[in-house]
C-alpha positions, 0 to 999 in steps of 0.5 A: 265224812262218817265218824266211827264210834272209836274215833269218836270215843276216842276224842271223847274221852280225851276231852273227859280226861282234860276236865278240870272244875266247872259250874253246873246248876244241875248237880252234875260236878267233876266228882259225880260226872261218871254217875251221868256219862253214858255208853256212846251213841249215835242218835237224830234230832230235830233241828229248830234252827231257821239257819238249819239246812236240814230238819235232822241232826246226827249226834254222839250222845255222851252225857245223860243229866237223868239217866233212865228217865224221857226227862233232862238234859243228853250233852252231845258231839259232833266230830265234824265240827268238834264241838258240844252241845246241849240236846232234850230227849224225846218221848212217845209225842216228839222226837229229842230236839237240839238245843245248840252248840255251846263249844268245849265240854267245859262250856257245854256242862256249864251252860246247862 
């Protein structure tokens, strides 16, 4: 099933609403998270996994550790199996690359 980006925005943000304290070793916390949330984006990565059954991934990118930079962290959805995880950005030599899930948005900004 293809997810539309409303769909998608939609669990997004009732997934940010829900948020309550976490710890992040980047800076990112509940009072600064809207300075690194980004418009949502659909966008492949490669995938590193030997379990992977394909080379690419498609995400919803929601978070970007350091905006307008090739350099940090993108927190990522996937809608299929309702889970986020951790993404690097690609630059002029290397497409972005997934990391893996790590389950909620909690979970995912924590293991950052």
């Amino acid at each position: 099933m293809r997810y539309k980006q409303a769909q998608v925005q939609r669990r997004v943000d009732v997934d940010l609403a829900a948020l309550a304290e976490f710890k992040n070793l980047h800076g990112i916390e509940l009072a600064n998270l809207d300075d690194f949330i980004v418009p949502l984006r659909h966008e492949s990565f490669e995938q590193s996994s030997p379990r992977a059954t394909s080379a690419l991934i498609g995400l919803w990118v929601v978070l970007d550790e350091m905006p307008n930079t090739n350099e940090g962290y993108l927190v990522v959805y996937c809608p299929r199996r309702a889970s986020y995880g951790l993404a690097t950005k690609g630059n002029s030599r290397h497409r972005p690359s997934f990391i893996g899930f790590y389950g909620s948005l909690r979970e995912t900004l924590e293991g950052m």
